[in-house]
C-alpha beads as a LAMMPS data file, in Angstrom:
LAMMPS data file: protein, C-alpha beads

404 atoms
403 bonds

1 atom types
1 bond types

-500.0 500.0 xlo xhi
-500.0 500.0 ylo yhi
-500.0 500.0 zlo zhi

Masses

1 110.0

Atoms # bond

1 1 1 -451.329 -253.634 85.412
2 1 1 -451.142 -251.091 82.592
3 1 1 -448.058 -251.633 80.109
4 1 1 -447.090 -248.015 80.568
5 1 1 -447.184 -248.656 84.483
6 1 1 -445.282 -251.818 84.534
7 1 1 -442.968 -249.537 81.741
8 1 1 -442.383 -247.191 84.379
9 1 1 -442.109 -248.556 87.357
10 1 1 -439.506 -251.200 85.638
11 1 1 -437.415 -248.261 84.482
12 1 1 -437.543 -246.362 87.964
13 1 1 -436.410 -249.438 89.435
14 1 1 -433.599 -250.108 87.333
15 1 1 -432.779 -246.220 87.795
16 1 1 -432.791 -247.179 91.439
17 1 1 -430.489 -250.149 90.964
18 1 1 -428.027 -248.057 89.019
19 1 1 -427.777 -245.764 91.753
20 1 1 -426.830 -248.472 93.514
21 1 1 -424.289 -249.684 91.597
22 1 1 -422.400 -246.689 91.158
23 1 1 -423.026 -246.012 95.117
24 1 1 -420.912 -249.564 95.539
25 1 1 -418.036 -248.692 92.998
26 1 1 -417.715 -245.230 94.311
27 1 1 -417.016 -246.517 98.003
28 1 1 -414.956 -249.561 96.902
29 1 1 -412.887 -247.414 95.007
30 1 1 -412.730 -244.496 98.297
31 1 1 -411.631 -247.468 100.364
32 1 1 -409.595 -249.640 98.100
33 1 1 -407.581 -247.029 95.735
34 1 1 -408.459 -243.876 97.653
35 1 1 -407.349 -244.820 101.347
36 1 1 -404.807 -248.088 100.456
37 1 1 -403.197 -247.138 97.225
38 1 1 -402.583 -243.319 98.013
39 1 1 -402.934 -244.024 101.481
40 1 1 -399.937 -245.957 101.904
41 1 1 -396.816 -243.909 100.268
42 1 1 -398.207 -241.649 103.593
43 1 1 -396.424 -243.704 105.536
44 1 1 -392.821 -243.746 103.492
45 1 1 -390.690 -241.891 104.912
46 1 1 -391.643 -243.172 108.097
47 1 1 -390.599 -246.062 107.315
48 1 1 -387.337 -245.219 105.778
49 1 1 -386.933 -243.071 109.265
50 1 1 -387.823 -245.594 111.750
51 1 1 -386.326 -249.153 109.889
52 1 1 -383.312 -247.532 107.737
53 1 1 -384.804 -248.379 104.678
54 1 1 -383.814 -246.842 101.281
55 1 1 -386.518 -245.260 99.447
56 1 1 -385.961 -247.834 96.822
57 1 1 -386.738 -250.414 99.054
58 1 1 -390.039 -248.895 100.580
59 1 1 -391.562 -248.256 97.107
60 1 1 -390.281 -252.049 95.530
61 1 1 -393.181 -253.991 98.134
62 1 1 -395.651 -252.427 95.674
63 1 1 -393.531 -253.923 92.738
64 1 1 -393.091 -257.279 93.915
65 1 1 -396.767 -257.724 94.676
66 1 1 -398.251 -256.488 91.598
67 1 1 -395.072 -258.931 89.362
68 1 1 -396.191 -261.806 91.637
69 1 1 -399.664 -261.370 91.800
70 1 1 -400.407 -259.365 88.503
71 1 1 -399.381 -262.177 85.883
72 1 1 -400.661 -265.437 87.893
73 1 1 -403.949 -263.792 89.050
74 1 1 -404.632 -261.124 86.999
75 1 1 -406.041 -262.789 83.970
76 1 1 -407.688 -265.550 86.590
77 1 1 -409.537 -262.482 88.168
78 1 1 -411.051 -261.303 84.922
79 1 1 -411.990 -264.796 83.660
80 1 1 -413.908 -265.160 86.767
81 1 1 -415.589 -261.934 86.761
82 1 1 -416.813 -262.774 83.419
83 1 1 -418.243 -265.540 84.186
84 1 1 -419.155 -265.043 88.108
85 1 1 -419.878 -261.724 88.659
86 1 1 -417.793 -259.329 90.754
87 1 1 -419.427 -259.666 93.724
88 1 1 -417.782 -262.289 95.706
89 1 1 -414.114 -261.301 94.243
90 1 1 -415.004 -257.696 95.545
91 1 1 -415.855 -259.400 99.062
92 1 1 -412.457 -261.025 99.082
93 1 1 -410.553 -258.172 97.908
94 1 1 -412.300 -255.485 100.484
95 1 1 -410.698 -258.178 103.255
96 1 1 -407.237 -258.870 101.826
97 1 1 -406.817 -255.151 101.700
98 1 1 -407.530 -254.403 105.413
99 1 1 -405.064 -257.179 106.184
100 1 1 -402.739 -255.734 104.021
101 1 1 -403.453 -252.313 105.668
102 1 1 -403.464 -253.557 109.322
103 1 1 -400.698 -255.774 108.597
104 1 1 -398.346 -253.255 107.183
105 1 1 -398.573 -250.583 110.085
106 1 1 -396.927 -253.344 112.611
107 1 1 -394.520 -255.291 109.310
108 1 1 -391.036 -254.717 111.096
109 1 1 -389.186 -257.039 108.799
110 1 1 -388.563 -257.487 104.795
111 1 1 -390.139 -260.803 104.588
112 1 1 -393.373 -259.205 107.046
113 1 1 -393.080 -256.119 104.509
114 1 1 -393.292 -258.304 101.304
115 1 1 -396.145 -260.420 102.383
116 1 1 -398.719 -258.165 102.955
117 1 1 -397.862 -255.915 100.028
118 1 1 -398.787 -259.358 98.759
119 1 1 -402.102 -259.291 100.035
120 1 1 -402.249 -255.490 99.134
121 1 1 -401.744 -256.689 95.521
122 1 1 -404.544 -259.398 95.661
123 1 1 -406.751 -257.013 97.518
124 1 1 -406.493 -254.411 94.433
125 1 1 -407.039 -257.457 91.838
126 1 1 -410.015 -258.676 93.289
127 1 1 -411.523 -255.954 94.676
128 1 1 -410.636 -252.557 92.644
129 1 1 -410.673 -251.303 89.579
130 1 1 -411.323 -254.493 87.365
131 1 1 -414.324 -255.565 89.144
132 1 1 -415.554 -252.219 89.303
133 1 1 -414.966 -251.641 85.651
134 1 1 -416.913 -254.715 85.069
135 1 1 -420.008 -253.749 87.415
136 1 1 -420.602 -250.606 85.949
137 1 1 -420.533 -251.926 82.094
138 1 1 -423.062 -254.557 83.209
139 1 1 -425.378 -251.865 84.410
140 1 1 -425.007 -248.747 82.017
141 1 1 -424.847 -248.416 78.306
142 1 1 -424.788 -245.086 76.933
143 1 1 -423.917 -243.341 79.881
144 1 1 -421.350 -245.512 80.782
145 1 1 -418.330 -242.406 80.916
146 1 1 -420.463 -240.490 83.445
147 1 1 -421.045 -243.799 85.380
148 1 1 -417.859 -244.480 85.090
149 1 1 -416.485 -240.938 85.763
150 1 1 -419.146 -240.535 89.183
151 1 1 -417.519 -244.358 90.424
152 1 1 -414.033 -243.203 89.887
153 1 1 -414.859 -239.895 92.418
154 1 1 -414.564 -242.504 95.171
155 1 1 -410.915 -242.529 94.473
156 1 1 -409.825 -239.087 94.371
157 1 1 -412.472 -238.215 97.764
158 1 1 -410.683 -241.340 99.297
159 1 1 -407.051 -240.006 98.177
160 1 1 -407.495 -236.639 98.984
161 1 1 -409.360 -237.646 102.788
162 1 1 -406.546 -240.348 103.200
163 1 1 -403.625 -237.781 104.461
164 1 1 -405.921 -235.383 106.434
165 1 1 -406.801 -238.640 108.412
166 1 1 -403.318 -240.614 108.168
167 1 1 -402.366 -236.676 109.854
168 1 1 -404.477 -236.425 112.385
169 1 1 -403.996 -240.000 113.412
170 1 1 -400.186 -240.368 113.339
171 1 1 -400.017 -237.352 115.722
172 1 1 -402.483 -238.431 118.441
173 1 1 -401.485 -242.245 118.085
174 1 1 -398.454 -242.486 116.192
175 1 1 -398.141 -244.186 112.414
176 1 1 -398.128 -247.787 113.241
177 1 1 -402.090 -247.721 114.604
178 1 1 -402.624 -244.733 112.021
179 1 1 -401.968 -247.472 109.136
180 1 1 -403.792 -250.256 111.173
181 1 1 -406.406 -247.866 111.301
182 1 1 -407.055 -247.264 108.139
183 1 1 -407.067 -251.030 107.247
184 1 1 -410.694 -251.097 110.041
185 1 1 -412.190 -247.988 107.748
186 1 1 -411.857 -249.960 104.360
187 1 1 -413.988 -253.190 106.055
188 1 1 -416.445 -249.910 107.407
189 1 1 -416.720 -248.370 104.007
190 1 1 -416.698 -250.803 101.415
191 1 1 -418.046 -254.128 102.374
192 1 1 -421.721 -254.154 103.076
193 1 1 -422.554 -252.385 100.532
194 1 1 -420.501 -254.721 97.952
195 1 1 -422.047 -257.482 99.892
196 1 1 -425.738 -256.163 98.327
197 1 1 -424.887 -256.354 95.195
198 1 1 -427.678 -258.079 92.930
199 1 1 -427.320 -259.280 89.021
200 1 1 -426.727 -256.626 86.415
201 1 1 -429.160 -254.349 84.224
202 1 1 -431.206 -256.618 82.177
203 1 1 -431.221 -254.416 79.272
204 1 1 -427.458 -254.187 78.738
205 1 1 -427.263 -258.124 80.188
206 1 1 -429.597 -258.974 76.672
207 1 1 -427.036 -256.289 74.655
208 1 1 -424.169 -258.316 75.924
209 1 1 -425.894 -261.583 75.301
210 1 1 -425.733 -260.623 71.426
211 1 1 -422.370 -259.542 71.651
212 1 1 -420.405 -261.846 69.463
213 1 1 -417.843 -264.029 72.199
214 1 1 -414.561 -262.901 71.676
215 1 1 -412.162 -265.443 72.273
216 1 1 -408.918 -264.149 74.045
217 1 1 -406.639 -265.302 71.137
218 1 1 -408.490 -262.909 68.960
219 1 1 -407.757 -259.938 71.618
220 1 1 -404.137 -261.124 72.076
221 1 1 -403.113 -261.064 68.360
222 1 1 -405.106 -257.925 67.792
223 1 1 -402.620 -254.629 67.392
224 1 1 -404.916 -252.559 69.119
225 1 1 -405.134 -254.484 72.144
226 1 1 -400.579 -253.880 72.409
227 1 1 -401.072 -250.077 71.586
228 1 1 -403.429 -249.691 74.202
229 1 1 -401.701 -251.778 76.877
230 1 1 -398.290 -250.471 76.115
231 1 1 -399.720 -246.511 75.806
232 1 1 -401.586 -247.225 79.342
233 1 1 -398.508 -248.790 80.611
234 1 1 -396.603 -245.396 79.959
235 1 1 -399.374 -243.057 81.493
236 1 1 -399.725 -245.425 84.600
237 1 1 -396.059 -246.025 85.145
238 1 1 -396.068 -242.262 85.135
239 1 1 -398.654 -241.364 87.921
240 1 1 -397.666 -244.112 89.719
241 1 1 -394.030 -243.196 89.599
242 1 1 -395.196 -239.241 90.571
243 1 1 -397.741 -240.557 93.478
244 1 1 -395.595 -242.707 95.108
245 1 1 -392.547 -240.157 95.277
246 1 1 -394.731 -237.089 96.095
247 1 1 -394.419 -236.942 99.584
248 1 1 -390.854 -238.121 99.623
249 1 1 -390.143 -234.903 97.347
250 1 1 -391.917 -232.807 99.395
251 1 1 -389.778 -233.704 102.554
252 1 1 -386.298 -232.785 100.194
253 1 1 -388.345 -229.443 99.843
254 1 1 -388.816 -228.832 103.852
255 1 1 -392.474 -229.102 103.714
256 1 1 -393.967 -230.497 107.365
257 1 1 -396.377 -233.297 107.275
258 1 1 -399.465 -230.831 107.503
259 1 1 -398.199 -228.933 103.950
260 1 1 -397.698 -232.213 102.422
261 1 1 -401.093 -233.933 103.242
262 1 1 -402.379 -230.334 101.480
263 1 1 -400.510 -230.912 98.814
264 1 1 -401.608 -234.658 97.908
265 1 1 -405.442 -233.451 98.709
266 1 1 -405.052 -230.965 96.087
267 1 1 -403.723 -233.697 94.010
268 1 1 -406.945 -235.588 94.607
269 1 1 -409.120 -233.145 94.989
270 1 1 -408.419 -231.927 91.769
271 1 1 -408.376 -235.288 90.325
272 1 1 -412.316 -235.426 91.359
273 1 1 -412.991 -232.587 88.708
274 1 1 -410.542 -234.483 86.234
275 1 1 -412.865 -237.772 86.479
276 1 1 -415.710 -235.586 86.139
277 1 1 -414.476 -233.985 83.188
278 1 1 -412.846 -236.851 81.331
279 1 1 -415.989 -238.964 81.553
280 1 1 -418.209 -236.396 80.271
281 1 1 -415.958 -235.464 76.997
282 1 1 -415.478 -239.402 76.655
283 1 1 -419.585 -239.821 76.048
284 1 1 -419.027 -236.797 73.496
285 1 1 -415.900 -236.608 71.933
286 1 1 -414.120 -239.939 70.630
287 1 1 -412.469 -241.463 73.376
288 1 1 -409.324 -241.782 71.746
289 1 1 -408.599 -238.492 71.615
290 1 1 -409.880 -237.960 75.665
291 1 1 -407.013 -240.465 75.970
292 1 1 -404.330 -238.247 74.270
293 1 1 -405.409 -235.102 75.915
294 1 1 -405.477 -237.073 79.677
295 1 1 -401.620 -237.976 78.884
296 1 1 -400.492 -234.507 77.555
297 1 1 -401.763 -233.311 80.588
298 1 1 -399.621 -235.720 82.987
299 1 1 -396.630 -235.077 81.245
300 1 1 -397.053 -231.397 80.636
301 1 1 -397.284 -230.682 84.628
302 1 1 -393.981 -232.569 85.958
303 1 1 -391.783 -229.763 84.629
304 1 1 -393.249 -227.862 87.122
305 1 1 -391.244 -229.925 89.393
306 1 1 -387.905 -229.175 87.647
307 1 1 -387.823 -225.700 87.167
308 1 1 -386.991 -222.961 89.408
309 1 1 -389.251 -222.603 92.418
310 1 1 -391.324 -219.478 92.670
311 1 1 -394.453 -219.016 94.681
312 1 1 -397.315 -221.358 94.254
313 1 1 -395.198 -223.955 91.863
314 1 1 -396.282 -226.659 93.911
315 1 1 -399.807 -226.254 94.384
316 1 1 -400.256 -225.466 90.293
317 1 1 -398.468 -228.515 89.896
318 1 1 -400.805 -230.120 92.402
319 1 1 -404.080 -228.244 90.507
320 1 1 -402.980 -229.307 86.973
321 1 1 -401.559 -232.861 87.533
322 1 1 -404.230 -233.732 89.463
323 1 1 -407.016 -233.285 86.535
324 1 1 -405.294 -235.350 84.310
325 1 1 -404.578 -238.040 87.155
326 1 1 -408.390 -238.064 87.617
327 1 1 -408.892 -239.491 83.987
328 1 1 -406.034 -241.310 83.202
329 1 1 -407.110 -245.058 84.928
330 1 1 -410.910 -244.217 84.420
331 1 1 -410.439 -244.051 80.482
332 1 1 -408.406 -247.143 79.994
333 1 1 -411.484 -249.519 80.447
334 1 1 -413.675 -247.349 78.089
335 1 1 -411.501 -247.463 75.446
336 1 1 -411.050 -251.103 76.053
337 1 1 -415.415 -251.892 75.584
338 1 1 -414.926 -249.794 72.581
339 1 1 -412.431 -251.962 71.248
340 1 1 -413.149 -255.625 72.414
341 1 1 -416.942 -255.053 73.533
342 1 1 -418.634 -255.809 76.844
343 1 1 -418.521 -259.205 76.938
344 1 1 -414.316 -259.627 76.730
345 1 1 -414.193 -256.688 79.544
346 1 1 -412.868 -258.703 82.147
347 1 1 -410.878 -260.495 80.721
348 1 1 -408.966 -257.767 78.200
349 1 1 -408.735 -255.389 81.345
350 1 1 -407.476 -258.515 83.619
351 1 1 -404.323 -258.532 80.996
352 1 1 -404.012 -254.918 81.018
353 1 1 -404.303 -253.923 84.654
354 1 1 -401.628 -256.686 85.031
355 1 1 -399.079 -254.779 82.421
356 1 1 -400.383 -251.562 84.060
357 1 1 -399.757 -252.803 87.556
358 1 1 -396.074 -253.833 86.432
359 1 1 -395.553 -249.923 85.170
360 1 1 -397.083 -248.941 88.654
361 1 1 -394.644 -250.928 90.362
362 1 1 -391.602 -250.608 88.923
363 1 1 -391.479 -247.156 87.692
364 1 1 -391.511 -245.831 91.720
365 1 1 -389.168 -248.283 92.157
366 1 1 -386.407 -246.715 89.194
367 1 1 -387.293 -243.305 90.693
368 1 1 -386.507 -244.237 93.841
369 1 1 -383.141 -245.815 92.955
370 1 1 -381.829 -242.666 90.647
371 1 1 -382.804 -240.656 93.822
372 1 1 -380.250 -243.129 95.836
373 1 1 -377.653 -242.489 93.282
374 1 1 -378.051 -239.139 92.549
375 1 1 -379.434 -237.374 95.571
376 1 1 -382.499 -235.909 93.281
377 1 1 -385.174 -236.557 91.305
378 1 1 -384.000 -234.869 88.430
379 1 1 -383.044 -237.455 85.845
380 1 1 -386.154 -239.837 87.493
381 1 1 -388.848 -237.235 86.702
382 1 1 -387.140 -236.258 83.171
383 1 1 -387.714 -239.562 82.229
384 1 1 -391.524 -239.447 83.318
385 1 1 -391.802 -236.597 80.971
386 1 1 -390.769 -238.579 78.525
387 1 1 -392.868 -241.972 78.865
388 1 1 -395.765 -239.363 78.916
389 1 1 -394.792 -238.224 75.656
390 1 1 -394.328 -241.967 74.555
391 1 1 -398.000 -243.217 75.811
392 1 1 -399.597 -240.095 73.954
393 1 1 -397.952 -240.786 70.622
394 1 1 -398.981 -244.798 70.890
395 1 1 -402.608 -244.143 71.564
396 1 1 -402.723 -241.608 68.850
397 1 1 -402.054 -244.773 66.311
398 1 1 -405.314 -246.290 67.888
399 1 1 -408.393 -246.479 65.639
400 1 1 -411.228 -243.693 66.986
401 1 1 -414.409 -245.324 67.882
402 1 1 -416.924 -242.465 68.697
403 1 1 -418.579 -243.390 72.324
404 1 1 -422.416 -245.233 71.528

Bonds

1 1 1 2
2 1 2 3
3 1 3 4
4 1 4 5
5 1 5 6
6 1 6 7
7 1 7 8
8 1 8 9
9 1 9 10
10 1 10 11
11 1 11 12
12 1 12 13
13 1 13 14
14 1 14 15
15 1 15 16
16 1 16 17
17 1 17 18
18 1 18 19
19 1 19 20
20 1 20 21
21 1 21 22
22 1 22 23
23 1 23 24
24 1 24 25
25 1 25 26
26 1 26 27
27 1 27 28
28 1 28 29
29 1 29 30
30 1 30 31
31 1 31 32
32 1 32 33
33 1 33 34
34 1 34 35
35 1 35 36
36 1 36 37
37 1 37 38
38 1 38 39
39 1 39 40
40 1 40 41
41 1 41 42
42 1 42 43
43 1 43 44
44 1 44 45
45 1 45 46
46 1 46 47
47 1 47 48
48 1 48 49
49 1 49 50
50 1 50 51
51 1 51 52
52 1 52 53
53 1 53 54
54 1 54 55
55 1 55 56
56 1 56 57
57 1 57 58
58 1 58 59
59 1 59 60
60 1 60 61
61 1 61 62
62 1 62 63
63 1 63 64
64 1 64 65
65 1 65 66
66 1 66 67
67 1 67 68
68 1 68 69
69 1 69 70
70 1 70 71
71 1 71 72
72 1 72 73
73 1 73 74
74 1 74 75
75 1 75 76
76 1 76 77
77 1 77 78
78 1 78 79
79 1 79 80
80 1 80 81
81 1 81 82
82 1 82 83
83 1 83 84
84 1 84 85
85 1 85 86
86 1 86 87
87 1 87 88
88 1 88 89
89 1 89 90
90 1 90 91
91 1 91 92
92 1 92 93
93 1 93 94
94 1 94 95
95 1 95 96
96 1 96 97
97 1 97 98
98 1 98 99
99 1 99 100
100 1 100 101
101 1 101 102
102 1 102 103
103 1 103 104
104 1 104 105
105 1 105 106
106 1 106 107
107 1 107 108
108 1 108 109
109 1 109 110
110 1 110 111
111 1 111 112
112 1 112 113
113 1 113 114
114 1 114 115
115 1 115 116
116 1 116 117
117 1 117 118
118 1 118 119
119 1 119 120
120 1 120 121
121 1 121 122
122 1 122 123
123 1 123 124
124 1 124 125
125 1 125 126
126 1 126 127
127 1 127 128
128 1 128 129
129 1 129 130
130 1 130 131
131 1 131 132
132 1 132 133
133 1 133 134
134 1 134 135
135 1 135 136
136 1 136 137
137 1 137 138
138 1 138 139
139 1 139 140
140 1 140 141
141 1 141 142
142 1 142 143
143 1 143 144
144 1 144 145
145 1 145 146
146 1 146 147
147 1 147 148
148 1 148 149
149 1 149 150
150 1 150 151
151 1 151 152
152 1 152 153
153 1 153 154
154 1 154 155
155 1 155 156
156 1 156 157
157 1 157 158
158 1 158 159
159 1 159 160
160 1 160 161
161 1 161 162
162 1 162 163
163 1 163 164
164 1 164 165
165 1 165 166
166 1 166 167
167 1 167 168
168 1 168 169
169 1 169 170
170 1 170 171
171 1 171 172
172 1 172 173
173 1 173 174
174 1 174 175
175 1 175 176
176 1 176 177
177 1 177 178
178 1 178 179
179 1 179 180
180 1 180 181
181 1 181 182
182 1 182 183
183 1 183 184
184 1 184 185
185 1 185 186
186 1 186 187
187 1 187 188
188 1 188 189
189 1 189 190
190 1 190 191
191 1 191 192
192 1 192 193
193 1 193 194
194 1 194 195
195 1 195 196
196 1 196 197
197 1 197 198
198 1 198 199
199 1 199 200
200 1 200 201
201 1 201 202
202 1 202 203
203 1 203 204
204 1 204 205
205 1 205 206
206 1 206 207
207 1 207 208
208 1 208 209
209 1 209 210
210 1 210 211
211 1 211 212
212 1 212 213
213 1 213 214
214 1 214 215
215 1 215 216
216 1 216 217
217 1 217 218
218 1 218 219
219 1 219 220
220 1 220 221
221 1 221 222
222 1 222 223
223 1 223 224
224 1 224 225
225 1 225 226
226 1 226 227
227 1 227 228
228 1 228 229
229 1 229 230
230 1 230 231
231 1 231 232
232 1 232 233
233 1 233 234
234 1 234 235
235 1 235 236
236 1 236 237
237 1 237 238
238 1 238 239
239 1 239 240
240 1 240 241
241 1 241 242
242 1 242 243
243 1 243 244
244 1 244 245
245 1 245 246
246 1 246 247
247 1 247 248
248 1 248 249
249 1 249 250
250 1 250 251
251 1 251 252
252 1 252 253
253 1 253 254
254 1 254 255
255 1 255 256
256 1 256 257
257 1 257 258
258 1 258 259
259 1 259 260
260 1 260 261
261 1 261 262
262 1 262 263
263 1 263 264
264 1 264 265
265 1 265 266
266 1 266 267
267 1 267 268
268 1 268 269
269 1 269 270
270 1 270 271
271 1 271 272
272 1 272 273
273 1 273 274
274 1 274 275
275 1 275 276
276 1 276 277
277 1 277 278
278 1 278 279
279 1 279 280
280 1 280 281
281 1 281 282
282 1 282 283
283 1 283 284
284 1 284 285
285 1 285 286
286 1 286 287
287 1 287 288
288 1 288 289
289 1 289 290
290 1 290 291
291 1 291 292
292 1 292 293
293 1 293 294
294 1 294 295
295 1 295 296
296 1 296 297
297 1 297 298
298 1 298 299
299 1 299 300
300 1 300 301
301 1 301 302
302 1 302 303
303 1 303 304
304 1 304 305
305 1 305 306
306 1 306 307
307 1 307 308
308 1 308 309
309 1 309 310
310 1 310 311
311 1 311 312
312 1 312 313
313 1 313 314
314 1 314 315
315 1 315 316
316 1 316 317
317 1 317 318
318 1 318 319
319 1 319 320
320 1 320 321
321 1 321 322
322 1 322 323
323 1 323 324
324 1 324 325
325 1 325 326
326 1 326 327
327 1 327 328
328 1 328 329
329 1 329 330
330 1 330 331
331 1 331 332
332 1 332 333
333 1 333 334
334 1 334 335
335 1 335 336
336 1 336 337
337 1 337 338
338 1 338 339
339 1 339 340
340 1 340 341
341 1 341 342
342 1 342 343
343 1 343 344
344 1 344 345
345 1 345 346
346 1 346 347
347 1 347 348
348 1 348 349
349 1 349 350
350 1 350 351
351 1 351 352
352 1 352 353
353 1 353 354
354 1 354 355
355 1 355 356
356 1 356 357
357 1 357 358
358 1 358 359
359 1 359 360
360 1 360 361
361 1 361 362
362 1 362 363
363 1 363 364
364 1 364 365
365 1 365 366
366 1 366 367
367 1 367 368
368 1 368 369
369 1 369 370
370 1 370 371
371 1 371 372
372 1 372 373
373 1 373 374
374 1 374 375
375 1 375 376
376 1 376 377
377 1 377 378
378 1 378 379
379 1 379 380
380 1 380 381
381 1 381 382
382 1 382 383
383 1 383 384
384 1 384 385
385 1 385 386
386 1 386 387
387 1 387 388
388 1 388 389
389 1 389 390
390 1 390 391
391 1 391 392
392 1 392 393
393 1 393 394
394 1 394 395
395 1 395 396
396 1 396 397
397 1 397 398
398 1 398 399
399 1 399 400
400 1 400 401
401 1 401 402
402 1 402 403
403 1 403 404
């Protein structure tokens, strides 16, 4: 066969392969993120009108998975993705998150509640964003933001679907199988095509080869790696403090269960062109300044929140805060290869998703308790504001590496 032939039909199938690839991420991160992660503070206040529960306690089963599960497995995770491949961990994850799902609609009890918010927090580990992350550096190199940026659609499409269905559901069969429900979809969406997944590019598989090893000492005494946790921490604490309180909010405001699933699809719709956005200035632009602009955004929007209503302040809030949502987890692991390289993804992001995932978890959590004492959310989003400001000032001491 002629070289330029064999050139050509070797590039058209790894063209092919990296359709696939971001096909798998885009769908893992619909089902995963999308429908369980955004899917599930749906289903609050039900909860806190059905069982009695405080709005403290329906928000800390998030925290108490992610502080058990984050710093024993997290790291694990990303050490074997490194050396494993994400396939099998994706597998895994996909089915600890429907039996989280499932699991939770029918959870009538604390200790019920607790353990599969357990296996929620395994399910995300194993089967989210890390491996995800990982996949898609193993298969594209200098379009790795737009990768990136297409994969992390899946969770704004699955976030902003989630609600319309949770809706429609909990009317015609009330929340319980609505939650159960969703739980069947994720095994229907994301696991045969994870369970496809073949080896990584061999062109960026030889790049990484020559990638010096970076041994996790180096990473952990580096300064960069502690600005960029902590400054992620703030920006994720902050979204995940905002997400998880939304809908909550939205009920102190009168808004029926139709306006509010409208509201958090704007949120994700809008978060779709923020991905899009985000990963296209982070292949031009250096990404540490992507990363400043993503967190100015999130904190610039939850004023919106505080000030005097007047029409449309909800839905601009929902326009603008979205955006910066959609980039704000999707640029963490880019700035990370730019720091540590390829090789150390896993692992670096394994640490960091587990201080992340403790900001996720317990920033709902103090939200939720200043609400109990206060009766608002005015001190709890002031705060927010705040952190924002915090995260953008730490990742402006970061060193700019221009994307490759």
């Amino acid at each position: 066969m002629p070289e330029f032939i064999k050139h050509d039909s070797t590039n058209s199938s790894s063209r092919s392969s990296q359709t696939y690839i971001v096909l798998t991420a885009f769908l893992s991160l619909f089902a995963l993120v999308g429908f369980a992660f955004y899917g599930l503070p749906f289903f609050f206040d039900f909860m806190t009108r059905e069982y009695g529960w405080s709005r403290t306690f329906v928000t800390s089963g998030n925290a108490l998975g992610k502080l058990l599960v984050g710093p024993l497995f997290g790291f694990i995770a990303g050490w074997l993705i490194d050396k494993y491949g994400p396939r099998k961990l994706m597998m895994a994850g996909v089915l600890m998150m429907a039996a989280a799902l499932i699991g939770l609609g029918f959870a009538r009890s604390p200790g019920l509640f607790y353990l599969f918010y357990i296996f929620n927090a395994l399910g995300y580990v194993c089967g989210g964003p890390l491996p995800c992350q990982v996949l898609i550096s193993r298969w594209f190199d200098k379009n790795r933001g737009k990768a990136m940026g297409i994969a992390y659609l899946g969770i704004g499409a699955g976030g902003a679907i989630v609600p319309l269905i949770a809706a429609s559901f909990e009317k015609n069969y009330g929340w319980h199988y609505s939650l159960a429900a969703l739980g069947v979809l994720v095994i229907l969406i994301a696991f045969p095509m994870v369970f496809f997944i073949k080896g990584s590019n061999p062109a960026v598989s030889s790049q990484v080869a020559h990638e010096p090893a970076v041994p996790v000492r180096n990473i952990l005494t580096n300064r960069n790696f502690y600005l960029l946790a902590i400054g992620s921490m703030c920006a994720i604490g902050v979204v995940g403090g905002v997400n998880q309180h939304l809908k909550l909010f939205l009920r102190d405001l009168d808004f029926s269960q139709t306006q509010a699933a409208h509201v958090i699809s704007l949120v994700l719709l809008s978060s779709l062109v923020g991905r899009v956005l985000m990963g296209w200035l982070a292949d031009i632009f250096p990404r540490k300044y992507v990363m400043i602009l993503i967190y100015t955004i999130v904190g610039a929007t939850i004023p919106l929140l505080l000030i005097t209503d007047f029409p449309g302040r909800i839905y601009i809030f929902a326009l603008i805060f979205g955006i910066g949502l959609g980039g704000d987890y999707m640029i963490i692991p880019l700035m990370a290869g730019d720091l540590f390289g390829i090789r150390a993804l896993g692992r670096t992001m394994g640490i960091i998703l587990v201080a992340d995932g403790v900001a996720e978890s317990m920033f709902p959590m103090l939200l939720g308790r200043l609400h109990d004492i206060h009766g608002n959310y005015t001190l709890g989003f002031t705060i927010l504001i705040c952190v924002a400001a915090a995260g953008a000032l730490i990742v402006s001491l970061l060193p700019i590496k221009k994307a490759s």
